[in-house]
C-alpha positions as CSV (number, residue, x, y, z in Angstrom):
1,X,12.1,5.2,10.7
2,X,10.5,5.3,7.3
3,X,6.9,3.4,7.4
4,X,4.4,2.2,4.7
5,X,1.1,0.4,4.3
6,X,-0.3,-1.5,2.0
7,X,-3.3,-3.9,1.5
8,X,-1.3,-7.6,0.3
9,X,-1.4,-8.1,-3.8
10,X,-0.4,-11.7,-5.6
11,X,2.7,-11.0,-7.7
12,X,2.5,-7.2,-7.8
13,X,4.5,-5.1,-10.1
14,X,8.0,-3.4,-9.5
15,X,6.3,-0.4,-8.0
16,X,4.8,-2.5,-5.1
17,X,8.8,-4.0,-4.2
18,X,10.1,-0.5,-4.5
19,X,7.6,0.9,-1.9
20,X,8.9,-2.2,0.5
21,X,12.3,-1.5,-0.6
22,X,11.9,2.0,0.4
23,X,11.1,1.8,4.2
24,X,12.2,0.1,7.0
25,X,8.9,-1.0,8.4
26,X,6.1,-2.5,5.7
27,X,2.5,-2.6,7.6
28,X,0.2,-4.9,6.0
29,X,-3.5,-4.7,5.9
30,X,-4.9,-8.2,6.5
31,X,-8.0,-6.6,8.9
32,X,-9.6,-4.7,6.2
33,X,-12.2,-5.8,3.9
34,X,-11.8,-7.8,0.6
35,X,-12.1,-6.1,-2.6
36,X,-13.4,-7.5,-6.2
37,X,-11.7,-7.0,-9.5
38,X,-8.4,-5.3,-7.2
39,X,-4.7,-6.7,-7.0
40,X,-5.0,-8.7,-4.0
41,X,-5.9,-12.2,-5.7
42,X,-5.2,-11.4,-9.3
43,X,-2.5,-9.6,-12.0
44,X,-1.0,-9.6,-15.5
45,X,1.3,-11.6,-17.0
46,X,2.5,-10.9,-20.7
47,X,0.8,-14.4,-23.3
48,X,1.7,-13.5,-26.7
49,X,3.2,-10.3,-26.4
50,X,-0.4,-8.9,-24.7
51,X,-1.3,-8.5,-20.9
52,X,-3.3,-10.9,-19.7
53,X,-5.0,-11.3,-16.5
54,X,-4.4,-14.2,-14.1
55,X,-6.5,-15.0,-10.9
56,X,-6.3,-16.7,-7.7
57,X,-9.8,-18.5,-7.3
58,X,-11.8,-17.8,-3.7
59,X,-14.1,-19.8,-1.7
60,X,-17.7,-18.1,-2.8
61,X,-18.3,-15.9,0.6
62,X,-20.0,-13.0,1.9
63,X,-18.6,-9.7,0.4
64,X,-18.3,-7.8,3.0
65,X,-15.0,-10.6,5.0
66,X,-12.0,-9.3,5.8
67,X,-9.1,-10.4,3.8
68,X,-7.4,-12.5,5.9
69,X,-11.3,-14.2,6.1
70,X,-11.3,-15.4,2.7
71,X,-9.7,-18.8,1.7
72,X,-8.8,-20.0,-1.7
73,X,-11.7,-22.4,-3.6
74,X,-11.7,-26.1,-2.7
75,X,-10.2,-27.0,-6.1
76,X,-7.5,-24.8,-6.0
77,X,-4.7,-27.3,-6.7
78,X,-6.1,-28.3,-9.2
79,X,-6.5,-24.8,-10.8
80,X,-2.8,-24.0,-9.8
81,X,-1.8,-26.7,-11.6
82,X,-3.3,-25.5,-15.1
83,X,-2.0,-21.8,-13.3
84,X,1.4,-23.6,-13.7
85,X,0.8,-24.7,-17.0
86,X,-0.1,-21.2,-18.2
87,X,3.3,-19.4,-17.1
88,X,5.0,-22.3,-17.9
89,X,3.7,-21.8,-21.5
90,X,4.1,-17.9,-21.3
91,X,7.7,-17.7,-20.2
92,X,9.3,-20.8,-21.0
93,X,11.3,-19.1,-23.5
94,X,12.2,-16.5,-21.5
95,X,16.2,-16.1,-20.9
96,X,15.7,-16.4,-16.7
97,X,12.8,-19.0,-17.2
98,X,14.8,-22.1,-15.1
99,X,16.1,-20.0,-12.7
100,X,12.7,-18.6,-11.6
101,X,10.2,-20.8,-12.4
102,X,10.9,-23.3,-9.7
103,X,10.4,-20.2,-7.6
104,X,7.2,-19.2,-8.8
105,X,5.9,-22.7,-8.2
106,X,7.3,-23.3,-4.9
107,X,5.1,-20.0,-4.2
108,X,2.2,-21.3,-5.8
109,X,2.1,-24.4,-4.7
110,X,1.8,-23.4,-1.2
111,X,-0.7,-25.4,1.1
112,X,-2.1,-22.5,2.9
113,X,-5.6,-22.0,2.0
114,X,-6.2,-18.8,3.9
115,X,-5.7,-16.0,1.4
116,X,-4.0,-13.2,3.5
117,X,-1.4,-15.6,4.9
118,X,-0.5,-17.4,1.5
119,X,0.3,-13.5,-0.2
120,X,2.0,-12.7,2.6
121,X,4.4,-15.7,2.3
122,X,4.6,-14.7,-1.9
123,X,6.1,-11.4,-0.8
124,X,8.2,-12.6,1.9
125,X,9.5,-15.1,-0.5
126,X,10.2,-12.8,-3.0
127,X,11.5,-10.7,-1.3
128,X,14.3,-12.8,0.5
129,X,15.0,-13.7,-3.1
130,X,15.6,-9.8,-4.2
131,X,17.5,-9.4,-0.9
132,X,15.1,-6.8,0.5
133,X,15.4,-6.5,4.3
134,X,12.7,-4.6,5.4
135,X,10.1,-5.9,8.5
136,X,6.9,-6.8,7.9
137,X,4.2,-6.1,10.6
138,X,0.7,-7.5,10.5
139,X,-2.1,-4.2,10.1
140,X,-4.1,-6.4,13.6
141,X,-1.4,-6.4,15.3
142,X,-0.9,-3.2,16.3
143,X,-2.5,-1.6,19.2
144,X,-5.1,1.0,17.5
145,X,-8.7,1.7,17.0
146,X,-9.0,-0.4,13.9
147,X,-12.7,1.1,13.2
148,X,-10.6,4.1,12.3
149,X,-10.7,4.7,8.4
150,X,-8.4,6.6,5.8
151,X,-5.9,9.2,6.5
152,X,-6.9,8.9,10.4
153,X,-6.2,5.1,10.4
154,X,-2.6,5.6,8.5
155,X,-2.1,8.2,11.6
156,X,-2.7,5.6,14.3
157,X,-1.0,2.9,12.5
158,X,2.2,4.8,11.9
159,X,2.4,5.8,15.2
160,X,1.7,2.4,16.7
161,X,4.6,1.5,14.4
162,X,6.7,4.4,15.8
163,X,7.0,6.1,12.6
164,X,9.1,9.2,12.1
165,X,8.2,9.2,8.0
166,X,5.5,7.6,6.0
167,X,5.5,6.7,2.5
168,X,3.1,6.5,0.3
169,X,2.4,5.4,-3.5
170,X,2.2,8.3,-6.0
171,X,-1.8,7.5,-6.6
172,X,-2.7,8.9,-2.7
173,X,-1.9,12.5,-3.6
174,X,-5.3,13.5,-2.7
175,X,-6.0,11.2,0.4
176,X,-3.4,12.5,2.6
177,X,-2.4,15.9,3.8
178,X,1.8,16.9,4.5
179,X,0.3,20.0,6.9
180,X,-1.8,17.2,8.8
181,X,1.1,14.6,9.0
182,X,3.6,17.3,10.2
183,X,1.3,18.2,12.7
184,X,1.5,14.4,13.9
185,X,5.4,15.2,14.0
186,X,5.1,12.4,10.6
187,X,7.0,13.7,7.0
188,X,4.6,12.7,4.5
189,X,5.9,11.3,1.1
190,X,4.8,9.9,-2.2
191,X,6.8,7.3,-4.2
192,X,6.4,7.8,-8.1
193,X,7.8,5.0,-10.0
194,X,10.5,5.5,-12.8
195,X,9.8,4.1,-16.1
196,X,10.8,0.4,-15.8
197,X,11.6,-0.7,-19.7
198,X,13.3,-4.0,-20.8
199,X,13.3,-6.1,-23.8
200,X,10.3,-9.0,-23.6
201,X,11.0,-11.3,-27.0
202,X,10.5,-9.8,-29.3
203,X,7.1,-7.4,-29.1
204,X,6.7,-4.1,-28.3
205,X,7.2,-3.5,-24.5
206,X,4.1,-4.1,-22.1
207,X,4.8,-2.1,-19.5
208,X,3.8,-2.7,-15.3
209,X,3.0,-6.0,-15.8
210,X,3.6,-8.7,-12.5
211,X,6.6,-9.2,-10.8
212,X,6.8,-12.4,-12.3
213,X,7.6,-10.9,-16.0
214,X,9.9,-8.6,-14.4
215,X,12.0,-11.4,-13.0
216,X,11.5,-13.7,-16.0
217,X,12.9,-11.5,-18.2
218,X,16.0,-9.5,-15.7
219,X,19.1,-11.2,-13.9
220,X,18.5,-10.7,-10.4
221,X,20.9,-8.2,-10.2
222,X,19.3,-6.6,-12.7
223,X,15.7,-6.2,-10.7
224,X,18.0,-5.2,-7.5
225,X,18.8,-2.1,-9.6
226,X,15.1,-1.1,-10.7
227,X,14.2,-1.3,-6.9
228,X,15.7,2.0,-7.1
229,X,14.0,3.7,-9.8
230,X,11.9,6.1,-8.0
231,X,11.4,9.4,-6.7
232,X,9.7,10.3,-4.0
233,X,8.2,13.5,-3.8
């Protein structure tokens, strides 16, 4: 059984459903600490043929909460609704704009403050809509030392998951060893996405933007088909 783990992100890019897509079992970290300026409340959307960031607004707490500790500000339907208005004015031209908008809102729209459960429903929603099977386990849930950190912690977790293979994005080339994970009786491997390209209006192509564009822009079929562009190595 292919395993891997991954802190939640709002509306990731394609690379983020391919890893999901690619494993049978998805761990996700709601027990670790909350990180500024990172993808967990925030991404990029394409306004006027540029990237352009767009953010999910947190109650003002200590730094140092875990993820699934941190709730979204008091006034946050408010600022979904002008959130709304923004994607709404971004895409609206878009060829798959009526078919996915209403999804995108029903997501956005949702009433749970807590921040860790309201991503985790995004990509469960999503990924019901792309027809993507895979389980998703809760990081605290499983029976480990969660003080554990890095390569040690992906250990424990994949074998509290009873992992025979763990996969990992292409970025954490230097955090984990193969010799190590074979050692654990784990194969170790790295998914490297494949160039994703596809025609947005009329501008030049901005590439790895949210999942949001991908859909906006792609028949559904379409996105099914670039969950499979990538190696792993």
């Amino acid at each position: 059984m292919k395993v891997a783990i991954m802190q939640p992100y709002l509306f990731p890019y394609i690379g983020y459903f391919q890893l999901i897509n690619a494993v049978d079992t998805f761990v996700i970290y709601d027990n670790i600490q909350f990180t500024k300026k990172g993808w967990i409340n925030r991404n990029r959307i394409l306004v006027n043929g540029k990237d352009e960031y767009f953010t999910l607004p947190l109650k003002k707490d200590s730094d140092y909460l875990n993820i699934v500790e941190r709730r979204l500000a008091d006034n946050f339907t408010e600022e979904a609704t002008k959130l709304l208005r923004k994607l709404e004015g971004a895409y609206r031209k878009a060829p798959h704009f009526n078919e996915i908008f209403p999804l995108i809102k029903s997501i956005i729209l949702n009433q749970d403050s807590n921040l860790f459960n309201y991503i985790l429903q995004s990509l469960q929603t999503i990924c019901d809509y792309l027809y993507i099977k895979t389980k998703f386990i809760i990081s605290s849930t499983l029976n480990i030392d969660h003080s554990l950190r890095g390569q040690q912690k992906v250990l424990a977790l994949c074998n509290a998951a009873v992992a025979k293979a763990y996969v990992n994005p292409i970025g954490g080339t230097e955090l984990y060893s193969k010799e190590i994970f074979k050692e654990n009786n784990l194969e170790l491997g790295f998914l490297k996405s494949l160039p994703v390209e596809y025609i947005q209006f009329k501008n030049e192509f901005v590439p790895w933007l949210s999942i949001i564009d991908v859909l906006m822009f792609n028949p559904v079929e379409k996105v099914k088909n670039y969950l499979n562009y990538y190696t792993i190595i």
